[in-house]
C-alpha positions in Angstrom: -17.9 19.5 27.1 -17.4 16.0 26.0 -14.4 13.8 25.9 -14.0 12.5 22.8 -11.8 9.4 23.0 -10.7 9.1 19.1 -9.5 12.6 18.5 -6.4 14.1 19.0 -7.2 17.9 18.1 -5.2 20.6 19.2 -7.1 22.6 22.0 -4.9 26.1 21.8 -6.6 26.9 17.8 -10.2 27.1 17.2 -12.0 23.4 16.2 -15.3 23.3 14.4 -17.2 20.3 16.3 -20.8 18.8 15.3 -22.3 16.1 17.3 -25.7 14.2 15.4 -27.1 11.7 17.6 -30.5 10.0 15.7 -33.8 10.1 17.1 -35.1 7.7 19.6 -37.1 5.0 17.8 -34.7 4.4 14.8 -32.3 2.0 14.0 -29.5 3.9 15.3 -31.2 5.4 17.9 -28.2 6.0 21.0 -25.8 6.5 18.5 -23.3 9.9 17.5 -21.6 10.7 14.3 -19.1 13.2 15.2 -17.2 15.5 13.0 -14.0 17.7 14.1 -13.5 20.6 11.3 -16.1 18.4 8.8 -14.0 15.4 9.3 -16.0 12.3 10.1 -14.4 11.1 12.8 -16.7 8.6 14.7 -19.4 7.5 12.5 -22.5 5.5 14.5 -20.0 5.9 18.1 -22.4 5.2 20.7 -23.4 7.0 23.4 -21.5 5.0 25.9 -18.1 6.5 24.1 -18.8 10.4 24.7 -18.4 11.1 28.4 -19.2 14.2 30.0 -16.3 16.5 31.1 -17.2 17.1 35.3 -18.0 20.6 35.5 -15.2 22.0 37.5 -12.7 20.8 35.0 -14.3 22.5 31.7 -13.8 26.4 31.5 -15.8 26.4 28.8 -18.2 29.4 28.1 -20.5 29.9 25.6 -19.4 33.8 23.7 -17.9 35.0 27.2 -14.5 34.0 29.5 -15.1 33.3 33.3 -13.3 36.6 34.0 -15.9 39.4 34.5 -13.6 42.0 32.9 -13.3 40.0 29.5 -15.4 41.0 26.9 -18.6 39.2 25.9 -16.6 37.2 22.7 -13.6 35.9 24.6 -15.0 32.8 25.5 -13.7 29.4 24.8 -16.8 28.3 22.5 -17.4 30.7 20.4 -20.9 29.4 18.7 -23.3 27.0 19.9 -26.5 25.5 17.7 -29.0 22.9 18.2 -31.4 21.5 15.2 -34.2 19.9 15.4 -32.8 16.7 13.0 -29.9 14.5 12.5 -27.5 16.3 10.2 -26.1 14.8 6.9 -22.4 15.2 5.8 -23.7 17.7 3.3 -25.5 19.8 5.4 -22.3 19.2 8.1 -20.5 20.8 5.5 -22.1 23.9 4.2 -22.5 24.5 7.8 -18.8 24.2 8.6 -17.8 25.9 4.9 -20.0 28.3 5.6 -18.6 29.1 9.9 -15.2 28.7 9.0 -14.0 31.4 5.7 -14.9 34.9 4.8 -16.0 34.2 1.4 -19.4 32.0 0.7 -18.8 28.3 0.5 -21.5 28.2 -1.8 -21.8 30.1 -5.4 -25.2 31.9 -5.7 -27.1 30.5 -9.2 -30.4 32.4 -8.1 -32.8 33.0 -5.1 -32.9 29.3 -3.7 -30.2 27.4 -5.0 -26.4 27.2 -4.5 -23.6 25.2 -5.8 -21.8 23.6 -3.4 -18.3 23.1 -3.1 -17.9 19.3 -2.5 -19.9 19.2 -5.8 -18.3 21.5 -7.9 -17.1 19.1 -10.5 -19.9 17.1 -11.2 -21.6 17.7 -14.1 -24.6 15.9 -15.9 -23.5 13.7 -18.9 -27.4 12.9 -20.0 -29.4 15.2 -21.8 -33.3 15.6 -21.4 -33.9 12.7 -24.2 -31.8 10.3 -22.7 -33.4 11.1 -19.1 -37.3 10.8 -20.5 -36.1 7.6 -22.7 -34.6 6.2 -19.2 -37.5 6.7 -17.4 -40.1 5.1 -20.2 -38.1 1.9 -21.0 -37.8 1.7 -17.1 -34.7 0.8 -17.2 -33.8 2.3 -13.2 -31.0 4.9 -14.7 -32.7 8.2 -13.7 -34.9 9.6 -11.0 -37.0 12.7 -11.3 -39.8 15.1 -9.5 -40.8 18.0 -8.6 -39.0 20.5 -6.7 -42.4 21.2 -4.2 -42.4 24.3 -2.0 -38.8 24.7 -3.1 -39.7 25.3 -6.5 -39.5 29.0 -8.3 -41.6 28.5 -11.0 -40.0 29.5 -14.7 -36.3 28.4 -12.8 -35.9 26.0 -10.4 -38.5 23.0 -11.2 -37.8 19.6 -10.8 -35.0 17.8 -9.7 -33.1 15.0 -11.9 -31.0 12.1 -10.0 -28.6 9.8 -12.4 -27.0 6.6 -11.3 -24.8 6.7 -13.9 -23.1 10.1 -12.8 -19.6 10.2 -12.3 -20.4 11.7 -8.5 -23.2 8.9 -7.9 -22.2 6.2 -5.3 -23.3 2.4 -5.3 -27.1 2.9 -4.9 -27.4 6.2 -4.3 -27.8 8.2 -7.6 -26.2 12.0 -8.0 -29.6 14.3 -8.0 -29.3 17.7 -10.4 -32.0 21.2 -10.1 -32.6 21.9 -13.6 -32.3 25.6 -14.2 -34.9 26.6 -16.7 -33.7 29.7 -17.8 -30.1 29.0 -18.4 -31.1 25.4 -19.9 -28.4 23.5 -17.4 -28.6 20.8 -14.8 -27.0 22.3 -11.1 -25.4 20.0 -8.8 -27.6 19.3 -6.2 -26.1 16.6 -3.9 -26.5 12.3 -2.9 -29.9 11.3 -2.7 -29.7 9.8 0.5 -28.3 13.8 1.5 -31.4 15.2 0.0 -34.0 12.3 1.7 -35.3 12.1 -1.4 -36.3 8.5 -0.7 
């Protein structure tokens, strides 16, 4: 549907494609991030770089071909979605990982909460005494709170992000679910991912 001018994907195999464009009214209002098979590949592009594809020339079709005799699943686009938000790269990815192999992306830990892929090797280094200690002497190592409408009470409670962790980036701490029962911290994702601020 869109020409995009700064990928050279190969049309003849199927292409997982996610266009985030921020609301009107923030700072980067009028601009895309793109991603081709959850590859960032225009970050803030704006709108002026995406043209529309004349209609005669696309042959695209949503679930369907053009030919009336082909089935309803023959069609050139296979899925289409809109959200109501600008997406993260986290959430790009769990829904690519999630469109694009039989298996989950995602290993079940309970009702509500999943460890995600990208993540998988991140693991807290701080234990609950160093986290409370943090947070008393102020000293701007950890974050914490609770989990709110996502909580399950007796497992998933509060949320732990460290800026110390091996997976945190400059300024933006790496945020952990404890699990209750099992007495571990999950990986949970960036805070900026998670708008927890």
């Amino acid at each position: 549907i869109f020409r995009c001018l700064f990928s050279d994907h190969v049309i003849s195999s199927w292409h997982h494609f996610v266009f985030s464009i921020n609301k009107n009214g923030s700072a980067s209002a009028n601009t895309w991030s793109v991603w081709i098979d959850n590859e960032l590949v225009c970050d803030a592009c704006h709108a002026s770089g995406l043209t529309s594809i004349p209609m005669d020339e696309r042959g695209w079709y949503i679930a369907r071909s053009h030919w009336e005799v082909d089935g309803k699943t023959d069609g050139g686009m296979d899925d289409f979605r809109i959200y109501d938000q600008a997406l993260t790269a986290l959430q790009v990815a769990e829904i690519y990982y999630g469109s694009v192999i039989d298996n989950p992306a995602s290993t079940p830990l309970g009702p509500n909460w999943f460890l995600h892929p990208v993540y998988v090797n991140c693991h807290m280094n701080h234990t609950w005494k160093d986290i409370i200690y943090g947070q008393l002497a102020k000293n701007q190592t950890f974050k914490s709170g609770g989990l709110g409408k996502l909580m399950t009470r007796g497992e998933y409670e509060v949320w732990v992000c460290s800026y110390q962790d091996e997976c945190a980036k400059p300024s933006n701490p790496f945020c952990y679910v404890f699990d209750e029962q099992q007495k571990l911290f999950i990986p949970w994702g960036l805070e900026d991912e998670l708008m927890l601020s």
